[in-house]
PyMOL Python script that loads the backbone (N, CA, C, O; Angstrom):
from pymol import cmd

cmd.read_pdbstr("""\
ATOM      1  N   UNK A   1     -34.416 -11.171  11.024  1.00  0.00           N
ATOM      2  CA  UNK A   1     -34.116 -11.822   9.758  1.00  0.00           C
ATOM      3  C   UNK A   1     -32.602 -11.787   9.519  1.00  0.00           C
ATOM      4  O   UNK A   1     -32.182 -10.679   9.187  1.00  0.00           O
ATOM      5  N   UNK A   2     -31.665 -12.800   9.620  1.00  0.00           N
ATOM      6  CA  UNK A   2     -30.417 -13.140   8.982  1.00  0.00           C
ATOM      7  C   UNK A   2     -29.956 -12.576   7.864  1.00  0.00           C
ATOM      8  O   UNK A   2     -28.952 -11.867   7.925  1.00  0.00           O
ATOM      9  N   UNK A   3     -30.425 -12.734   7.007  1.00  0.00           N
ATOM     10  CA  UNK A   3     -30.575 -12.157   6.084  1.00  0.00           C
ATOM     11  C   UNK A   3     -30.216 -10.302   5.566  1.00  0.00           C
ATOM     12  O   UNK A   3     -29.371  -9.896   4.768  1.00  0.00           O
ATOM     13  N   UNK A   4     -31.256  -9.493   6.406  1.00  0.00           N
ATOM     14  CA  UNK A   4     -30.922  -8.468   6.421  1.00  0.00           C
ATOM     15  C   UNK A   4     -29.921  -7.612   7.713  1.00  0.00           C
ATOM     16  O   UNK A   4     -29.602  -6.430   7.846  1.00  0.00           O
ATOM     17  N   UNK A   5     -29.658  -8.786   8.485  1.00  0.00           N
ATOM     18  CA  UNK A   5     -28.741  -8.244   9.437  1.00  0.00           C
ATOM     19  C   UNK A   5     -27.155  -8.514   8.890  1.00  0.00           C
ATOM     20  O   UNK A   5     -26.179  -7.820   9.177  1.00  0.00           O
ATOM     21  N   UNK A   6     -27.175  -9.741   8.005  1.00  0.00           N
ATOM     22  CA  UNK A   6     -25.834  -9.903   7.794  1.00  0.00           C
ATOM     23  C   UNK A   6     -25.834  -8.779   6.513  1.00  0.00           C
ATOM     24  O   UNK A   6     -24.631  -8.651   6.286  1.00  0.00           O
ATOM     25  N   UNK A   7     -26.568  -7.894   5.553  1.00  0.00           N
ATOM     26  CA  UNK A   7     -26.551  -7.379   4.749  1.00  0.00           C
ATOM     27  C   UNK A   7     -25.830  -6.092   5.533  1.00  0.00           C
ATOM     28  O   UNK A   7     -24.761  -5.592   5.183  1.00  0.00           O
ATOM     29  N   UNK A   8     -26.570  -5.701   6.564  1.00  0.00           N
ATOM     30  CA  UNK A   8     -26.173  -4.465   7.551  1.00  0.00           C
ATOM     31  C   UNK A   8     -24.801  -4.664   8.076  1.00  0.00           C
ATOM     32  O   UNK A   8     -23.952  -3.797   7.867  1.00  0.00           O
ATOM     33  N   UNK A   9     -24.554  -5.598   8.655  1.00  0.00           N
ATOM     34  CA  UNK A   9     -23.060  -6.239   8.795  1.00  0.00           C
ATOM     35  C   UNK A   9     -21.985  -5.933   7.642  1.00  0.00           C
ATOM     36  O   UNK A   9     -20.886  -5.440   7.895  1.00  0.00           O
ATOM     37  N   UNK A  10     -22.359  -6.232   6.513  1.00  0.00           N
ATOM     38  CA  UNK A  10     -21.414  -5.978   5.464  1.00  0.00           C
ATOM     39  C   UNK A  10     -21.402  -5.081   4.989  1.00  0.00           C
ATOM     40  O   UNK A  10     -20.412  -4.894   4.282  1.00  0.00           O
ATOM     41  N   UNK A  11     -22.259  -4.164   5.037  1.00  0.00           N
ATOM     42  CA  UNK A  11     -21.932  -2.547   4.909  1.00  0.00           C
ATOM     43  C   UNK A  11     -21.348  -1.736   5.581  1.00  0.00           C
ATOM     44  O   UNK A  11     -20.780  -0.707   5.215  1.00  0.00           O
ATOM     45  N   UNK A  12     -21.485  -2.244   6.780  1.00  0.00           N
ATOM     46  CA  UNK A  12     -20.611  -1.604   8.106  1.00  0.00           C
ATOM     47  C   UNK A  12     -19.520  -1.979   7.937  1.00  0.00           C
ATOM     48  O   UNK A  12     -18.630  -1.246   8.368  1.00  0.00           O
ATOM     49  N   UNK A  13     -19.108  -3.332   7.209  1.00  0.00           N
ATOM     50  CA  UNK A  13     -17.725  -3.401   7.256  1.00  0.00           C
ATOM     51  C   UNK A  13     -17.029  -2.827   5.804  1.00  0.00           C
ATOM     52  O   UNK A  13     -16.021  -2.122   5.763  1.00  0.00           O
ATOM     53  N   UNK A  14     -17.687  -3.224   4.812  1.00  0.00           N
ATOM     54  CA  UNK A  14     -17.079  -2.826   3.876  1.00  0.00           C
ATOM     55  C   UNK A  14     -17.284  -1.615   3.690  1.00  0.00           C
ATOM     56  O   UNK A  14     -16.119  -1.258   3.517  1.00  0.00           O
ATOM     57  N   UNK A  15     -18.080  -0.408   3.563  1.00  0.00           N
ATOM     58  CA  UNK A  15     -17.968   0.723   3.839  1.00  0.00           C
ATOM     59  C   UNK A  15     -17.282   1.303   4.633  1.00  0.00           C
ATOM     60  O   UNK A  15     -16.919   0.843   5.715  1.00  0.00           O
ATOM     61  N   UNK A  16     -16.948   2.697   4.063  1.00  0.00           N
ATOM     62  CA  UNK A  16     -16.216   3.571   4.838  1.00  0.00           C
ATOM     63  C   UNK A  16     -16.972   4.167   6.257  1.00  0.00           C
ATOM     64  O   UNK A  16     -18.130   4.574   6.162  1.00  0.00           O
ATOM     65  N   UNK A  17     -16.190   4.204   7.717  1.00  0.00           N
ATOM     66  CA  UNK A  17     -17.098   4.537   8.729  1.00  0.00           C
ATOM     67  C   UNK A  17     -16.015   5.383   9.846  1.00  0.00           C
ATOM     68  O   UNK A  17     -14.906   5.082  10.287  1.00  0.00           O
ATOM     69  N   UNK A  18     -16.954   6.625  10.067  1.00  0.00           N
ATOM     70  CA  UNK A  18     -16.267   7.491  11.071  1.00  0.00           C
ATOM     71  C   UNK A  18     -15.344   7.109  12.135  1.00  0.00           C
ATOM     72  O   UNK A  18     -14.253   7.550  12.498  1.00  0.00           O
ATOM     73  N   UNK A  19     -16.438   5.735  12.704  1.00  0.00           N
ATOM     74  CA  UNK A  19     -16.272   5.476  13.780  1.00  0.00           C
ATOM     75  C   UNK A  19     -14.738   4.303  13.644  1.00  0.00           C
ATOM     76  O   UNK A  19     -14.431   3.799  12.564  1.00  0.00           O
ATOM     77  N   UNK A  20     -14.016   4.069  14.829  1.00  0.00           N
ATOM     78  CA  UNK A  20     -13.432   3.219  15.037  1.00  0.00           C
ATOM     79  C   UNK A  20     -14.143   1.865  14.650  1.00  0.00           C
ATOM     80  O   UNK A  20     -14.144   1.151  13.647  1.00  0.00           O
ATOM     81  N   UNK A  21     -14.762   1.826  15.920  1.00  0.00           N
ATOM     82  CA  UNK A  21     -15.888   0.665  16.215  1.00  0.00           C
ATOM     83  C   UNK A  21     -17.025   0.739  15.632  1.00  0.00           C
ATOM     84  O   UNK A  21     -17.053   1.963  15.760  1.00  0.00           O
ATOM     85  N   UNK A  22     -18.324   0.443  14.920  1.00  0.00           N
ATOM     86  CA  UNK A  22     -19.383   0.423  14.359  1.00  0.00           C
ATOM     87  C   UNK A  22     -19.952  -0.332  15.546  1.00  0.00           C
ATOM     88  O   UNK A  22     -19.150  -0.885  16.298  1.00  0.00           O
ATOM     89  N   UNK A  23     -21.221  -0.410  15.787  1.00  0.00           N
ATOM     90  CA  UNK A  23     -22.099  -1.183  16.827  1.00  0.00           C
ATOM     91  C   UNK A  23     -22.488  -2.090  15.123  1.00  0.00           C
ATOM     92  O   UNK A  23     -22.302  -3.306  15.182  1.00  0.00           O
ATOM     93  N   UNK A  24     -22.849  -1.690  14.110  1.00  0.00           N
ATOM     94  CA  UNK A  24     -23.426  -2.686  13.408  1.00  0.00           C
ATOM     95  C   UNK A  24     -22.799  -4.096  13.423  1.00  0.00           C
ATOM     96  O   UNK A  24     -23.315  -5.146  13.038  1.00  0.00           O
ATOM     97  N   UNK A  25     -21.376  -3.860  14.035  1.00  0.00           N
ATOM     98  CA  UNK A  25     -20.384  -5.156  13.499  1.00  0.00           C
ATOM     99  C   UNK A  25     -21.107  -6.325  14.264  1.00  0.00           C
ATOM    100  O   UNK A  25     -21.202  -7.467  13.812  1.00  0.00           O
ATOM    101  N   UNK A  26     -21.707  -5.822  15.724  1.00  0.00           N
ATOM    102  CA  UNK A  26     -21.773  -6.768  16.293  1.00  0.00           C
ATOM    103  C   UNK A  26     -23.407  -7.581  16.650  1.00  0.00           C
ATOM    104  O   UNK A  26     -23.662  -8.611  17.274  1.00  0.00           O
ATOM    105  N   UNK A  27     -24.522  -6.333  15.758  1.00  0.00           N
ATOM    106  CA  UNK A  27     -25.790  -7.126  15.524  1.00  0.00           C
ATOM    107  C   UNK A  27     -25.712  -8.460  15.218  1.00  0.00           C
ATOM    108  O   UNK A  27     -26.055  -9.425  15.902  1.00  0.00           O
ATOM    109  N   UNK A  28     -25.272  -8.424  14.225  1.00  0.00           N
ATOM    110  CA  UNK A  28     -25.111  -9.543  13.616  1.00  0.00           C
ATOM    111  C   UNK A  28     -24.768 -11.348  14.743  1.00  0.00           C
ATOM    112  O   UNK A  28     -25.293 -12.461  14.774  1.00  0.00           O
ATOM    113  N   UNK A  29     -23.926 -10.840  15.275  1.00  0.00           N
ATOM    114  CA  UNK A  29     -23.529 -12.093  15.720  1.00  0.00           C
ATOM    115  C   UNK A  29     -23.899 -12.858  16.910  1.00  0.00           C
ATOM    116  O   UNK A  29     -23.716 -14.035  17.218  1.00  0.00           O
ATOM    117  N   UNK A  30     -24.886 -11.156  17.927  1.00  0.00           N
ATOM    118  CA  UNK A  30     -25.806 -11.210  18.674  1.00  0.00           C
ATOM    119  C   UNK A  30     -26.784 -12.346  18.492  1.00  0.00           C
ATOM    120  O   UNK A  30     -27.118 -13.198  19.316  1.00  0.00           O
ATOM    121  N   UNK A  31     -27.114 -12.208  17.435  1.00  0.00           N
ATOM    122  CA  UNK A  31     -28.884 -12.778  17.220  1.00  0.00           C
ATOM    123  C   UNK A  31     -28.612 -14.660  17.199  1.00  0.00           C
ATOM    124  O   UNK A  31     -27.816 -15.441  16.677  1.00  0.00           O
ATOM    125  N   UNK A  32     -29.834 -14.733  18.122  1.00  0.00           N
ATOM    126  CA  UNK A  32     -29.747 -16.291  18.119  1.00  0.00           C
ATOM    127  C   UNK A  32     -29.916 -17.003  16.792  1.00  0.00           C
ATOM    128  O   UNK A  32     -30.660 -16.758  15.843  1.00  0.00           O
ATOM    129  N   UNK A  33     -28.735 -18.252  17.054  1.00  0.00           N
ATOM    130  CA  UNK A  33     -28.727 -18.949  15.393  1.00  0.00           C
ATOM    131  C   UNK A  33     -27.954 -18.647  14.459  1.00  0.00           C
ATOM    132  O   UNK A  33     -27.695 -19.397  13.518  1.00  0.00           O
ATOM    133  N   UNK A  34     -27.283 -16.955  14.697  1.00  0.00           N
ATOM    134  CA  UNK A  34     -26.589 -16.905  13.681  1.00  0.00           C
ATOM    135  C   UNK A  34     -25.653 -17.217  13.127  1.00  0.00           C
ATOM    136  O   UNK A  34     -25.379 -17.172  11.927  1.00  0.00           O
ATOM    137  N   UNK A  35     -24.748 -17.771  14.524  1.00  0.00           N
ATOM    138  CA  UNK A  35     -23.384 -18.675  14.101  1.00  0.00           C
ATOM    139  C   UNK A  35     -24.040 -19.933  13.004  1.00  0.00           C
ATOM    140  O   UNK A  35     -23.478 -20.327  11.982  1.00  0.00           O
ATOM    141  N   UNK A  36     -25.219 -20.359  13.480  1.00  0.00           N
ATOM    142  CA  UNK A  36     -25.286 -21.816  12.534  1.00  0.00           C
ATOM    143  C   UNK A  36     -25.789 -21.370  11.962  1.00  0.00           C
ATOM    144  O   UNK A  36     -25.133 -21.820  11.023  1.00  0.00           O
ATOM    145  N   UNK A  37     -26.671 -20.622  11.365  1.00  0.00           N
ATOM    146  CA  UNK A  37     -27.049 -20.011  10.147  1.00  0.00           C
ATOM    147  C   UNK A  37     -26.185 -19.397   9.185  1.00  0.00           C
ATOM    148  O   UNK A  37     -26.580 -19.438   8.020  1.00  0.00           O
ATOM    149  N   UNK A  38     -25.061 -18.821   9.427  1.00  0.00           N
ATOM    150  CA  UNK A  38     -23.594 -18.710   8.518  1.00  0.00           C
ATOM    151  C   UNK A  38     -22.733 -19.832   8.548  1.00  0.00           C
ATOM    152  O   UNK A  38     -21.829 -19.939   7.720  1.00  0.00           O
ATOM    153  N   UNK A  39     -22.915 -20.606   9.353  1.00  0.00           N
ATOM    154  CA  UNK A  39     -22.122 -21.939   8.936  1.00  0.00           C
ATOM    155  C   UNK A  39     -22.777 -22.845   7.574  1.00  0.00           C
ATOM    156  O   UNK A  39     -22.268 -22.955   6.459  1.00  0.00           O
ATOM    157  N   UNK A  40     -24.503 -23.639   8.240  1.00  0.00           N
ATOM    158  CA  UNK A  40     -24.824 -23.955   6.949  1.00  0.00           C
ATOM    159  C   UNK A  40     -24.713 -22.638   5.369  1.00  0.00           C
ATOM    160  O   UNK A  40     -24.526 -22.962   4.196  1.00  0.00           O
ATOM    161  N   UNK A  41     -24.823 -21.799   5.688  1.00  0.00           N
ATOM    162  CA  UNK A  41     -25.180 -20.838   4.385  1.00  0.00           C
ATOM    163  C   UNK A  41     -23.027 -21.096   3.634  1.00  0.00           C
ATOM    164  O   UNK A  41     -22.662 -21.025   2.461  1.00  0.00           O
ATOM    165  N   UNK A  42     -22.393 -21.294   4.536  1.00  0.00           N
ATOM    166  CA  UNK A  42     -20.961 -21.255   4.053  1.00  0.00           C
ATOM    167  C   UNK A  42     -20.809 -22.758   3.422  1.00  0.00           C
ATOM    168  O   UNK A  42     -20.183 -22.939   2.377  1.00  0.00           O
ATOM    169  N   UNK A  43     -21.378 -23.718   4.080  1.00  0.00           N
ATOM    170  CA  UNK A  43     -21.620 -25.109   3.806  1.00  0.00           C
ATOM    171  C   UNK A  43     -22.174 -25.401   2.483  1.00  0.00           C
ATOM    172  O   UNK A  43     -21.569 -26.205   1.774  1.00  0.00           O
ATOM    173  N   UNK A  44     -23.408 -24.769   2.001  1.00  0.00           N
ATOM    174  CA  UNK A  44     -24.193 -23.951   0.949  1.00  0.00           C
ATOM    175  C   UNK A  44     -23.271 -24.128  -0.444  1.00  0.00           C
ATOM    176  O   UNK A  44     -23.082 -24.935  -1.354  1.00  0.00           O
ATOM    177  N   UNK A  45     -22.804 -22.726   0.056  1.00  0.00           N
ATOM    178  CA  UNK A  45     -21.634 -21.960  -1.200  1.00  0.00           C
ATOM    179  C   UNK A  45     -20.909 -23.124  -1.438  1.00  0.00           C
ATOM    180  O   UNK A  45     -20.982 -23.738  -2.503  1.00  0.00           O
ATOM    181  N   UNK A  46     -20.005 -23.554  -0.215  1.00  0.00           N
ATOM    182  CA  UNK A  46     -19.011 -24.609  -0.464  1.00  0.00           C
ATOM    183  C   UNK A  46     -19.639 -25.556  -1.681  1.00  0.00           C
ATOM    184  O   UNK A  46     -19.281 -25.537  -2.859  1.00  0.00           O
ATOM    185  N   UNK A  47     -20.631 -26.357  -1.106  1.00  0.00           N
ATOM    186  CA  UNK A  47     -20.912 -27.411  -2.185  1.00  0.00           C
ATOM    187  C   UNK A  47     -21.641 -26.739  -3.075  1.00  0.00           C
ATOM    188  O   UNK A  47     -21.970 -27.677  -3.802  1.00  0.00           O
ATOM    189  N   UNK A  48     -22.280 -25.502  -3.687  1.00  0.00           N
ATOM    190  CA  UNK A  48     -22.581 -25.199  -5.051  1.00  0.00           C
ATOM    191  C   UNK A  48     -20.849 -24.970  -5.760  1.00  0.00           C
ATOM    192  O   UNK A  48     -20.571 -25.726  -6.691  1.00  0.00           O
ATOM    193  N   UNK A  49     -20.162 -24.327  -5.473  1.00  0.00           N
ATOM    194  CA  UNK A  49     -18.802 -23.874  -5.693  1.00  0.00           C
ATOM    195  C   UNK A  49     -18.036 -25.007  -6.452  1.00  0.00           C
ATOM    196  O   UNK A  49     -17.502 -24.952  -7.560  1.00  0.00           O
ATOM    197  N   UNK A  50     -18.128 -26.178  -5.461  1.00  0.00           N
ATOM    198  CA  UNK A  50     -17.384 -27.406  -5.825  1.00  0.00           C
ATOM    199  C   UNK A  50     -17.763 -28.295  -6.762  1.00  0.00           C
ATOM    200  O   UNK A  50     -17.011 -29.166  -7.201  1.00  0.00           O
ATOM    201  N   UNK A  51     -19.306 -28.071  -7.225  1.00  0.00           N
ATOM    202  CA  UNK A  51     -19.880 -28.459  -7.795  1.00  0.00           C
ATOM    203  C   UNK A  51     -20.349 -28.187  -9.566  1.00  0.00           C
ATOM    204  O   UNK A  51     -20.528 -28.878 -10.569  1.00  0.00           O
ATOM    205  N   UNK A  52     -20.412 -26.412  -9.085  1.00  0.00           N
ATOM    206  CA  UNK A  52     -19.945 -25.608 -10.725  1.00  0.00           C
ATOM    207  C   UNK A  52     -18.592 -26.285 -11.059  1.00  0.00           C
ATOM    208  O   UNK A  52     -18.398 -27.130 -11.933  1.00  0.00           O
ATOM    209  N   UNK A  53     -17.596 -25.692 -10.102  1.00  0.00           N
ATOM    210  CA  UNK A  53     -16.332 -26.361 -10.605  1.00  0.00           C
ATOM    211  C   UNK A  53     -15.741 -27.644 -10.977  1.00  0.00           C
ATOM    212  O   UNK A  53     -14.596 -27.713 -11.424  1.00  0.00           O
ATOM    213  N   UNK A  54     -16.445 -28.598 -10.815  1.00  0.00           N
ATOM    214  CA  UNK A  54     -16.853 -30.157 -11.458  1.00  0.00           C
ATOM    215  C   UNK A  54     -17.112 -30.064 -12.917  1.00  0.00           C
ATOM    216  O   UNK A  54     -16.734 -30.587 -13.966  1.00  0.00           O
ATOM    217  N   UNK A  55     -18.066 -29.007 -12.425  1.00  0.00           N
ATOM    218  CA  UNK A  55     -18.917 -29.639 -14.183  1.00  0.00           C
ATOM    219  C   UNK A  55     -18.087 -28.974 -14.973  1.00  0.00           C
ATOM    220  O   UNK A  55     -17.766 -29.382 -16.089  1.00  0.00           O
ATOM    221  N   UNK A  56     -17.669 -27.876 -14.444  1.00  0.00           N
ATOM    222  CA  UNK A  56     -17.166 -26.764 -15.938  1.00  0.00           C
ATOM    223  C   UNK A  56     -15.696 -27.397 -16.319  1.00  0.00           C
ATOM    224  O   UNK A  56     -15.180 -27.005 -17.365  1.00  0.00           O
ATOM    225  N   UNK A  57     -14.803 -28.640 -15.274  1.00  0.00           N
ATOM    226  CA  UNK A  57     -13.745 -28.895 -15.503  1.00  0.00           C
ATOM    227  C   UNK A  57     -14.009 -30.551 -16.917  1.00  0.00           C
ATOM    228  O   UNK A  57     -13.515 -31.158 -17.868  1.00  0.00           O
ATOM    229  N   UNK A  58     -15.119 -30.451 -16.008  1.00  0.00           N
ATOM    230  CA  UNK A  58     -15.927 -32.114 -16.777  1.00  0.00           C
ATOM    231  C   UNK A  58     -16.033 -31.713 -18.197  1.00  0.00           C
ATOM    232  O   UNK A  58     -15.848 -32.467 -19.153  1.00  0.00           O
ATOM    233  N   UNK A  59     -16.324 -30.550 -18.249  1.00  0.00           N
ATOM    234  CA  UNK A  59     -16.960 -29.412 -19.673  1.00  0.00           C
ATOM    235  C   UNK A  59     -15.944 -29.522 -20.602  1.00  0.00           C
ATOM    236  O   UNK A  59     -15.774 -30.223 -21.599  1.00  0.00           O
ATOM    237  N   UNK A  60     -15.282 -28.626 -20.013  1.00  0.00           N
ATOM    238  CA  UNK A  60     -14.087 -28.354 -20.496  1.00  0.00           C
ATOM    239  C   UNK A  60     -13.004 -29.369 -21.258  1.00  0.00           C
ATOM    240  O   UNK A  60     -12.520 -29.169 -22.372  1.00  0.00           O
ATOM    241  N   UNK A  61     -12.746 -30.497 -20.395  1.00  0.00           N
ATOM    242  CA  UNK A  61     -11.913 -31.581 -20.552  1.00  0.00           C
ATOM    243  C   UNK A  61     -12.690 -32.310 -22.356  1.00  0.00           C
ATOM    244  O   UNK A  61     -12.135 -33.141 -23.075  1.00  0.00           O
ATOM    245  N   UNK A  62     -13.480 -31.915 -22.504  1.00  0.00           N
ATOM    246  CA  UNK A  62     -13.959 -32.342 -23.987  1.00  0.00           C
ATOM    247  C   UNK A  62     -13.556 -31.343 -25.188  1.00  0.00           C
ATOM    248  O   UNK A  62     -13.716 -31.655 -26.368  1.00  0.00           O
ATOM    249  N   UNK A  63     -12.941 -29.936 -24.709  1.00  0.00           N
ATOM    250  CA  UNK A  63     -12.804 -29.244 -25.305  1.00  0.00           C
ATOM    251  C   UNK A  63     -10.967 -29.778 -26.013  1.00  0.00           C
ATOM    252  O   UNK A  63     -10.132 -30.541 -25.527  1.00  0.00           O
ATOM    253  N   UNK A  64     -10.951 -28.962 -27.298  1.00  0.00           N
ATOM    254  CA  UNK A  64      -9.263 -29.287 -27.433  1.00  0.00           C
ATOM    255  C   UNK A  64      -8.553 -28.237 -26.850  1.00  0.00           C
ATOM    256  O   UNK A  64      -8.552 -27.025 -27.067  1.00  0.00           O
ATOM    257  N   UNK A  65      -7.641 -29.315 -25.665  1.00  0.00           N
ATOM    258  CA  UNK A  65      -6.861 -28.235 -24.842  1.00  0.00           C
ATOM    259  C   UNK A  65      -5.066 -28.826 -24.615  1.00  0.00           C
ATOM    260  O   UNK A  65      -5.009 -30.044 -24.447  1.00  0.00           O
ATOM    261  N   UNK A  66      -4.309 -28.424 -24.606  1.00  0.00           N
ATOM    262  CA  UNK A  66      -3.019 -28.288 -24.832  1.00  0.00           C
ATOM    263  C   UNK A  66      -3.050 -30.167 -23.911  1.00  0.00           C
ATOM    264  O   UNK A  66      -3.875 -30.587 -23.100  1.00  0.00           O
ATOM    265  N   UNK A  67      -1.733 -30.915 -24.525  1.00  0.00           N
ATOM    266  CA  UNK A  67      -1.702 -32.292 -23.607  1.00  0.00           C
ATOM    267  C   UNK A  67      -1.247 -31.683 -21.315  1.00  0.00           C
ATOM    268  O   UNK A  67      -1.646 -32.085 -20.223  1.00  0.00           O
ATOM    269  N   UNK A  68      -0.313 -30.654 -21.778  1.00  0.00           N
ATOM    270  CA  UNK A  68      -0.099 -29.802 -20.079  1.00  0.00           C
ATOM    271  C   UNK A  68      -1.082 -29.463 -19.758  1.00  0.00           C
ATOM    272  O   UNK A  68      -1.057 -29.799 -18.574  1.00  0.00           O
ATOM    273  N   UNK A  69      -2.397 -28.828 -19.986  1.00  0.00           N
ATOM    274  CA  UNK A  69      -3.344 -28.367 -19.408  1.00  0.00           C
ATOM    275  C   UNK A  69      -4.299 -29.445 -19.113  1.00  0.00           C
ATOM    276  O   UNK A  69      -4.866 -29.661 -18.042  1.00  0.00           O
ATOM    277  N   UNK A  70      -4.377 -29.981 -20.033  1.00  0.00           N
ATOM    278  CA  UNK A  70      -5.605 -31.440 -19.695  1.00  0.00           C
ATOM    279  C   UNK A  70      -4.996 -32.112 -18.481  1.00  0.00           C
ATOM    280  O   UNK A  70      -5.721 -32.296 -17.503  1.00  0.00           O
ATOM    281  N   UNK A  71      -3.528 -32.554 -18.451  1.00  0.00           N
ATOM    282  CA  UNK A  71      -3.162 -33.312 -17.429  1.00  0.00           C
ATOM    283  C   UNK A  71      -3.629 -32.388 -16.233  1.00  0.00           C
ATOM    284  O   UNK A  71      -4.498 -32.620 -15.392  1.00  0.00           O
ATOM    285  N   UNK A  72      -2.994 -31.518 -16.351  1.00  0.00           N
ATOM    286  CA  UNK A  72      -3.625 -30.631 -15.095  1.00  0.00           C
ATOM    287  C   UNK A  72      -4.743 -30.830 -14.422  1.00  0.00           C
ATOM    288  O   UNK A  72      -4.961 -31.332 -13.319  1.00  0.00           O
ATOM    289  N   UNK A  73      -5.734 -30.161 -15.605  1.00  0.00           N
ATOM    290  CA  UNK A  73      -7.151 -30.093 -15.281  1.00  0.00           C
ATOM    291  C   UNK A  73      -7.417 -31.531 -14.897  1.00  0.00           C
ATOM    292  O   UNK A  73      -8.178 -31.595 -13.932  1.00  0.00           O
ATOM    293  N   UNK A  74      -7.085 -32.511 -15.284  1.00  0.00           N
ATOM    294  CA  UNK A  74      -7.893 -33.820 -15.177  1.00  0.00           C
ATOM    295  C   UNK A  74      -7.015 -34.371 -13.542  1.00  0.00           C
ATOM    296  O   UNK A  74      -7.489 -35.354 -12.971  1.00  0.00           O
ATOM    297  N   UNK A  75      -5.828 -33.691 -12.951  1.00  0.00           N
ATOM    298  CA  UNK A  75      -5.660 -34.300 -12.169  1.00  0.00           C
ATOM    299  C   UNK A  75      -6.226 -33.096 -10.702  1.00  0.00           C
ATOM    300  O   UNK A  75      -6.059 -33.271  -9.495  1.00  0.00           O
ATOM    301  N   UNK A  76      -6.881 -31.963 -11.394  1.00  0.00           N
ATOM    302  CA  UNK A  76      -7.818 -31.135 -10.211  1.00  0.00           C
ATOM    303  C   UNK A  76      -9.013 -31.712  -9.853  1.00  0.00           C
ATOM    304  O   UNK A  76      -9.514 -31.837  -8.735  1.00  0.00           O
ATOM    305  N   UNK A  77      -9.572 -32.189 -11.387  1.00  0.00           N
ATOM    306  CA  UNK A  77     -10.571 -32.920 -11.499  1.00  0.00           C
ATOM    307  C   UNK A  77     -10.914 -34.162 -10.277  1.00  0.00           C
ATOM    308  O   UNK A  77     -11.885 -34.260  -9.527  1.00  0.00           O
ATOM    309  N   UNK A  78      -9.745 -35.004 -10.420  1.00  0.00           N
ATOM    310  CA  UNK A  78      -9.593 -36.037  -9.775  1.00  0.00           C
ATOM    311  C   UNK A  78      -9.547 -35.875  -8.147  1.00  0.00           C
ATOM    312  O   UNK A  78     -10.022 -36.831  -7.534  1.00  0.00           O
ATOM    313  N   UNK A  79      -9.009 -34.729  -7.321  1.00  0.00           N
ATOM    314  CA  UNK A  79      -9.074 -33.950  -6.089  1.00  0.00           C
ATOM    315  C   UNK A  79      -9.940 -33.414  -5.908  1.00  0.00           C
ATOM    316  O   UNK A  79     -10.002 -33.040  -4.737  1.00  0.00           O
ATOM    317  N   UNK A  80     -10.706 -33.150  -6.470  1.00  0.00           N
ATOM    318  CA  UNK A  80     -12.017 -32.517  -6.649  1.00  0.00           C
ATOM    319  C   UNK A  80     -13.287 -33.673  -6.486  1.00  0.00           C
ATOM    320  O   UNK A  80     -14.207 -33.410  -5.712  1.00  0.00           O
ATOM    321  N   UNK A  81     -13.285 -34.765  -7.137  1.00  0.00           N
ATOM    322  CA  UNK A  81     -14.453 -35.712  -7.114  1.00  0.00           C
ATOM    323  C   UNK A  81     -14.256 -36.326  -5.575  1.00  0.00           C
ATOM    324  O   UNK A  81     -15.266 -36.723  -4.992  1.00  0.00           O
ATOM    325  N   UNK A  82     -12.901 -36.408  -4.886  1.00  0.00           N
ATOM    326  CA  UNK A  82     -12.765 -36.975  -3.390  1.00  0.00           C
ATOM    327  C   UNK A  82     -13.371 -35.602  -2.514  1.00  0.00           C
ATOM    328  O   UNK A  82     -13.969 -35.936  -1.491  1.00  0.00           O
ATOM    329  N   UNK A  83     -13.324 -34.574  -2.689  1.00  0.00           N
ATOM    330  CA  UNK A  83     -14.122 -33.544  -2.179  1.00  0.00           C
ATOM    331  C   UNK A  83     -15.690 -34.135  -1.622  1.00  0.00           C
ATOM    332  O   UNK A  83     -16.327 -34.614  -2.560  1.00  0.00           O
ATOM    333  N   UNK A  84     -16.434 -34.191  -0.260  1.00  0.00           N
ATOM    334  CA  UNK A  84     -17.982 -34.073  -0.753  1.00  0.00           C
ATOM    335  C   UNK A  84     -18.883 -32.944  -0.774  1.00  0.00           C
ATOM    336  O   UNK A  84     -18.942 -32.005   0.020  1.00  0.00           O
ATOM    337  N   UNK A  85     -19.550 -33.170  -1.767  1.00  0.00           N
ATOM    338  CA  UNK A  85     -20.095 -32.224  -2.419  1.00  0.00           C
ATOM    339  C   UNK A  85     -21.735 -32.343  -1.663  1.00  0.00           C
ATOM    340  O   UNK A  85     -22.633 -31.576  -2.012  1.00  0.00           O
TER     341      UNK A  85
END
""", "prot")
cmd.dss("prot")
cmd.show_as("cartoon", "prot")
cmd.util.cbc("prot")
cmd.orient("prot")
């Protein structure tokens, strides 16, 4: 399961460990599929990410916000909708 191997993976890394080397580092990357199984899952994030950040700029831009900040926001906005999501 992907899932709980990349969980084991990130404890090994982000935790503190005796060892130089951990063997956990490299379960992970062993197992068949897992390169494309962290690619789509990064693919995933990407377009939920780009997508919160749409709406909440879309959100926002109705709110009263300084004339410098709107330009801003509305020209992230605009780099953002050529993004695909």
């Amino acid at each position: 399961d992907h899932t709980r191997r990349l969980r084991v993976h990130r404890n090994a890394t982000c935790h503190f460990q005796n060892a130089i080397f951990v063997e956990k580092w490299n379960r992970f990357e062993k197992e068949p599929g897992a390169a494309e199984w962290i690619r789509s899952l990064d693919e995933e994030f990407g377009r939920y990410f780009l997508q919160q950040t749409k709406e909440f700029l879309t959100e926002t831009l109705t709110s009263d916000l300084s004339p410098d900040l709107r330009e801003i926001m509305e020209q992230v906005l605009e780099v953002l909708k050529q993004q695909k999501a």
